[in-house]
C-alpha positions as CSV (number, residue, x, y, z in Angstrom):
1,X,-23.5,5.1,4.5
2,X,-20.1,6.8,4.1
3,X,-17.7,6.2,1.3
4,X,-15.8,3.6,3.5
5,X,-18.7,1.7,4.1
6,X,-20.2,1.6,0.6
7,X,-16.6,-0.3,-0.8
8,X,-16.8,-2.7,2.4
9,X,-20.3,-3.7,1.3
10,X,-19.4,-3.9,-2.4
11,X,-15.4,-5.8,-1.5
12,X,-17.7,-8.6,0.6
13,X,-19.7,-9.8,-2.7
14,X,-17.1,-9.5,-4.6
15,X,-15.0,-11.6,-2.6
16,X,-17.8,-14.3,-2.4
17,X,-18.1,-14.0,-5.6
18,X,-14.0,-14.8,-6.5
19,X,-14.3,-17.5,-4.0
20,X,-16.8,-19.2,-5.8
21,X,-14.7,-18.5,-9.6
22,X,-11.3,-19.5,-7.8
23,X,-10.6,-21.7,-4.8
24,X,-7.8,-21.7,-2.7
25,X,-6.8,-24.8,-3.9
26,X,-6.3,-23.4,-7.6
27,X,-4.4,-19.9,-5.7
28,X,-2.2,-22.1,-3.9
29,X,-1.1,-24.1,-7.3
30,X,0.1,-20.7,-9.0
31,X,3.7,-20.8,-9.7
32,X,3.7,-17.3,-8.0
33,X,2.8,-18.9,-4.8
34,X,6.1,-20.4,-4.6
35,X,7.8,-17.5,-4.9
36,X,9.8,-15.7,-2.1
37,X,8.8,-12.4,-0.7
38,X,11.3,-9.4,-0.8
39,X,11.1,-7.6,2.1
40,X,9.9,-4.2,2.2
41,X,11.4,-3.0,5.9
42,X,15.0,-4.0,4.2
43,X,14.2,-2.0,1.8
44,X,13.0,1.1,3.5
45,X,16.0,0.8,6.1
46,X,18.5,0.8,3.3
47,X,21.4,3.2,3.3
48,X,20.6,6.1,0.7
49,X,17.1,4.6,0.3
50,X,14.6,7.4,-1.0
51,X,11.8,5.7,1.0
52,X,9.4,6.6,-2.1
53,X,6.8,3.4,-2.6
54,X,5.1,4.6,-5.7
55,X,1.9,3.6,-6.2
56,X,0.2,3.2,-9.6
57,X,-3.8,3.9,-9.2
58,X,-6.2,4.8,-11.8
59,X,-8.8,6.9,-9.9
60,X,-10.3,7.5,-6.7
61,X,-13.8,7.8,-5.4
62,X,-12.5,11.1,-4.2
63,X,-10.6,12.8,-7.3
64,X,-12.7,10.3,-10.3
65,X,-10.2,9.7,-12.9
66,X,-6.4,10.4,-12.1
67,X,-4.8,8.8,-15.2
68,X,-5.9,6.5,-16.8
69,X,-4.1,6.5,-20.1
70,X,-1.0,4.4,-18.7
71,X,0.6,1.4,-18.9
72,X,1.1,-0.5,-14.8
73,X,3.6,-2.5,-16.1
74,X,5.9,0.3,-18.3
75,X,5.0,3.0,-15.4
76,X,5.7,0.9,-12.1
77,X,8.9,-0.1,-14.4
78,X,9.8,3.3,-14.6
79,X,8.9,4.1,-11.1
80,X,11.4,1.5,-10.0
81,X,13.9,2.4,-12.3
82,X,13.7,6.2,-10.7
83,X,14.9,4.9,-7.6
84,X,11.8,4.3,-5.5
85,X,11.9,1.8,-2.6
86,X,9.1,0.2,-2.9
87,X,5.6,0.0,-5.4
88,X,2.2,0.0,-4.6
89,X,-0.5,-1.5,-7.0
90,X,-4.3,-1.2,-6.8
91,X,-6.3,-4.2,-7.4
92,X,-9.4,-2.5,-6.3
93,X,-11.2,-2.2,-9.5
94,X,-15.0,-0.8,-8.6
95,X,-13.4,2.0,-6.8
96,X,-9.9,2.5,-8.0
97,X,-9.9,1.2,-11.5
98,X,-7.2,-1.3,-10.7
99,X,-6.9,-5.3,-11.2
100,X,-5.3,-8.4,-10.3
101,X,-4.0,-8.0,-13.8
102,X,-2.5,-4.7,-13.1
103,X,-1.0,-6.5,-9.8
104,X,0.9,-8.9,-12.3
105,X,2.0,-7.0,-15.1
106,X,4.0,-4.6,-12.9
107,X,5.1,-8.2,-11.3
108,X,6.4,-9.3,-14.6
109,X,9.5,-6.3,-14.6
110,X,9.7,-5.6,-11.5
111,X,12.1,-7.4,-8.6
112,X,11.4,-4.5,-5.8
113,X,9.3,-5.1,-2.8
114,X,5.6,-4.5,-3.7
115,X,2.3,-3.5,-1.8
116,X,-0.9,-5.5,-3.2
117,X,-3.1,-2.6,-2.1
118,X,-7.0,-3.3,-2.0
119,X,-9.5,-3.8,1.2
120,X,-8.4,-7.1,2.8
121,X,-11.9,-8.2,4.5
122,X,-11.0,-11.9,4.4
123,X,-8.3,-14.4,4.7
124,X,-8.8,-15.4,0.8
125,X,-7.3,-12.7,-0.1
126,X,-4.5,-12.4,1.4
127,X,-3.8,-16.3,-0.2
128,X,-4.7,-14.5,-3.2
129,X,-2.2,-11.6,-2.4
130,X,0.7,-14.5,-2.5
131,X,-0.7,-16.2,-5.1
132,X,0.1,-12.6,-7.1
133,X,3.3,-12.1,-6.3
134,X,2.8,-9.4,-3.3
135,X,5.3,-9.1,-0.9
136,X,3.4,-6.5,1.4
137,X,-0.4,-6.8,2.2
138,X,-2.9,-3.5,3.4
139,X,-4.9,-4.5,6.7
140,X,-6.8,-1.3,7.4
141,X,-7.4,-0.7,10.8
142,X,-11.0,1.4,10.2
143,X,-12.1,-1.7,8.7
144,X,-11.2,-4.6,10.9
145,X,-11.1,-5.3,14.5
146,X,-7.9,-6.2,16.4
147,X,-8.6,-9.9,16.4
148,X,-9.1,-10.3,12.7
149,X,-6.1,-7.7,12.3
150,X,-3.2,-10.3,14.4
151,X,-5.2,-13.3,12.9
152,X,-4.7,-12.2,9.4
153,X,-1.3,-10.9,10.9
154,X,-0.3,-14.6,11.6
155,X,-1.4,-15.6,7.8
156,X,0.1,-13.2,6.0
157,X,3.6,-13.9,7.9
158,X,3.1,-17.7,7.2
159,X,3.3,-17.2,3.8
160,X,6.3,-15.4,4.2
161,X,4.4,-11.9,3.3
162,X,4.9,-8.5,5.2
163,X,2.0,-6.4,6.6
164,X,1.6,-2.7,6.5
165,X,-0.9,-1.7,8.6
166,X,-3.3,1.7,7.8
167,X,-4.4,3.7,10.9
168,X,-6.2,7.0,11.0
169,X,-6.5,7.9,14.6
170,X,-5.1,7.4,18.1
171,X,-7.4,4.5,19.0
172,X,-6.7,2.5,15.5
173,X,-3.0,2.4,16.7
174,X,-3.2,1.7,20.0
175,X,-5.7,-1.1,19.8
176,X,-3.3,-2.7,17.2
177,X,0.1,-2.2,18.4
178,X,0.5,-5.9,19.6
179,X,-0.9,-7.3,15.8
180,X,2.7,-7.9,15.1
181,X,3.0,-5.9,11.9
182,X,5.8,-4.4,10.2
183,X,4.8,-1.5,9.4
184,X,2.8,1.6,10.6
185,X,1.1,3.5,7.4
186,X,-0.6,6.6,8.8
187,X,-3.1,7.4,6.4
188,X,-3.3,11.4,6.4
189,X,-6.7,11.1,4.6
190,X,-9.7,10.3,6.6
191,X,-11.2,7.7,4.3
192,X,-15.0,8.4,5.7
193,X,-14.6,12.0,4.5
194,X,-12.0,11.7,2.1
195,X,-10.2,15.1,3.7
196,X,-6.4,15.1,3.8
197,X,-4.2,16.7,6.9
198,X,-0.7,16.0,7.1
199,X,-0.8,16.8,10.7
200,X,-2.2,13.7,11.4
201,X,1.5,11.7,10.6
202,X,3.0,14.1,12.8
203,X,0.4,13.6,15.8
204,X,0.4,9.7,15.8
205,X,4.5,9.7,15.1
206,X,5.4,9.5,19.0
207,X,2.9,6.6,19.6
208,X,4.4,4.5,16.9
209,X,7.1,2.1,19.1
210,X,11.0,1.8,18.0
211,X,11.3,-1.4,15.8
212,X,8.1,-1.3,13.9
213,X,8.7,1.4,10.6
214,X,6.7,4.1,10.2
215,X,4.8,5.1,7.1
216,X,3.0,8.2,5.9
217,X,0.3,8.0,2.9
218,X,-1.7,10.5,1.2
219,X,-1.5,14.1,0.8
220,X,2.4,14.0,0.4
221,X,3.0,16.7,-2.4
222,X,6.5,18.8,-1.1
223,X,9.9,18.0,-0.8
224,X,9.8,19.3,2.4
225,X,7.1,17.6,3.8
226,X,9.2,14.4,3.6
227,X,12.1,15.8,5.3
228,X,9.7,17.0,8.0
229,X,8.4,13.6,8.2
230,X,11.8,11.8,8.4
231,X,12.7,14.4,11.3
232,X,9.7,12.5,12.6
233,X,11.0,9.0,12.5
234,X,8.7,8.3,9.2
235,X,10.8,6.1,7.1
236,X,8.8,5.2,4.2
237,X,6.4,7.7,2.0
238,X,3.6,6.2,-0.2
239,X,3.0,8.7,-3.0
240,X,0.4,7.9,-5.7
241,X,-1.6,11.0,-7.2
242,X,1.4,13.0,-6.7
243,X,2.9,10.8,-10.4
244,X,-0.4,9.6,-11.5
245,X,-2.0,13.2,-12.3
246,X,0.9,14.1,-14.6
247,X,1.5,12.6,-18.2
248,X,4.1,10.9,-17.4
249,X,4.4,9.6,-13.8
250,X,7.7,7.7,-14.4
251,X,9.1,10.8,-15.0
252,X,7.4,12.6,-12.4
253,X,9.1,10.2,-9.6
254,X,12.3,10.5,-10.9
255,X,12.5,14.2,-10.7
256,X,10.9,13.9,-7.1
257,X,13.3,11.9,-6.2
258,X,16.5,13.4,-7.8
259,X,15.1,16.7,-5.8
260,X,15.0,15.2,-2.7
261,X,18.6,13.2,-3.0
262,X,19.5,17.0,-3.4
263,X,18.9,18.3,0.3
């Protein structure tokens, strides 16, 4: 069993298990529920808009700890406050060393669009993902079949949410370009090996139809990357161990960003 695999065996007890803790009922009743989405395709598409979405994650099953001496709530703060577009927050916690807690406290400061970013197997969690305060869910193409993926597609914008979905290949994205989601992330790291190629945002870039905004995730280190991306029609840029590995990721993003406001 490949990494991939492994976490979709361990997120389906899991999310029997919440089920059984929390019902949808009770997620529905959170004051958070009521709350109205910000969206994260105005954001992106912004005038002067850096298209950074900083994400906040602990560790990874491929690098082990990243950082895990800092505060979500005080970092994705200062990620915001740097002039990203957007935050991404793991609530995987086996795997990532994230939480729905994590998810909240960065909630607390934050008025930006953000990404609840875990492995969405099941429609209670995307009920969950509102009842948090997300504005954005992760469906990940490698991981679901088209039907789930416009089903939960459907759910996700009837509770006002947008939907980012992950592709790694050709086949992911063409299977799924009628699901009706906003967003495109190419995910430059194959997640059943865990190896990273940038070439992979650039391949799928001319399959990716005008009107739905195009993402790339992982391996994103270089100024220049990003400006070869944008020549690409790539809009948005999620950057995570790029800010987590250093002491201070706040200030990390900010002098990414002032850097690339320079060219």
């Amino acid at each position: 069993m490949n990494i991939l695999d492994t976490i979709v065996a361990h997120k389906q007890k899991e999310v029997a298990d919440n089920k059984q803790i929390v019902s949808v009922q009770s997620l529905e009743k959170r004051d958070l529920f009521q709350r109205q989405p910000v969206s994260i395709k105005a954001a992106l598409m912004h005038p002067g808009s850096s298209g950074i979405i900083a994400e906040f994650k602990r560790k990874s099953p491929s690098k082990g700890i990243i950082n895990d001496q800092v505060a979500c709530d005080k970092t994705t703060l200062a990620y915001a406050q740097a002039g990203a577009s957007a935050l991404s927050v793991l609530t995987d916690h086996n795997f990532f060393g994230g939480s729905v807690d994590d998810f909240l406290s960065a909630r607390r400061v934050n008025n930006c669009p953000m990404l609840r970013k875990d492995f969405v197997i099941d429609e209670y969690q995307i009920i969950e993902a509102k009842s948090i305060g997300a504005d954005v869910v992760l469906l990940i193409a490698a991981i679901l079949d088209p039907g789930t993926i416009a089903k939960f597609v459907t759910l996700a914008h009837g509770l006002g949410m947008e939907v980012l979905l992950e592709v790694h290949d050709e086949k992911e994205l063409l299977d799924n370009l009628a699901s009706g989601a906003d967003l495109v992330g190419v995910n430059n790291r194959n997640l059943k090996t865990f190896d990273v190629s940038i070439e992979t945002s650039r391949r799928l870039s001319a399959l990716i139809p005008d009107g739905i905004i195009k993402v790339s995730e992982s391996g994103i280190e270089q100024i220049e990357t990003i400006r070869e991306l944008r020549a690409s029609g790539f809009r948005g840029f999620l950057m995570g161990q790029r800010f987590m590995e250093q002491t201070d990721p706040g200030l990390a993003c900010l002098t990414f960003i002032q850097n690339l406001k320079k060219g």
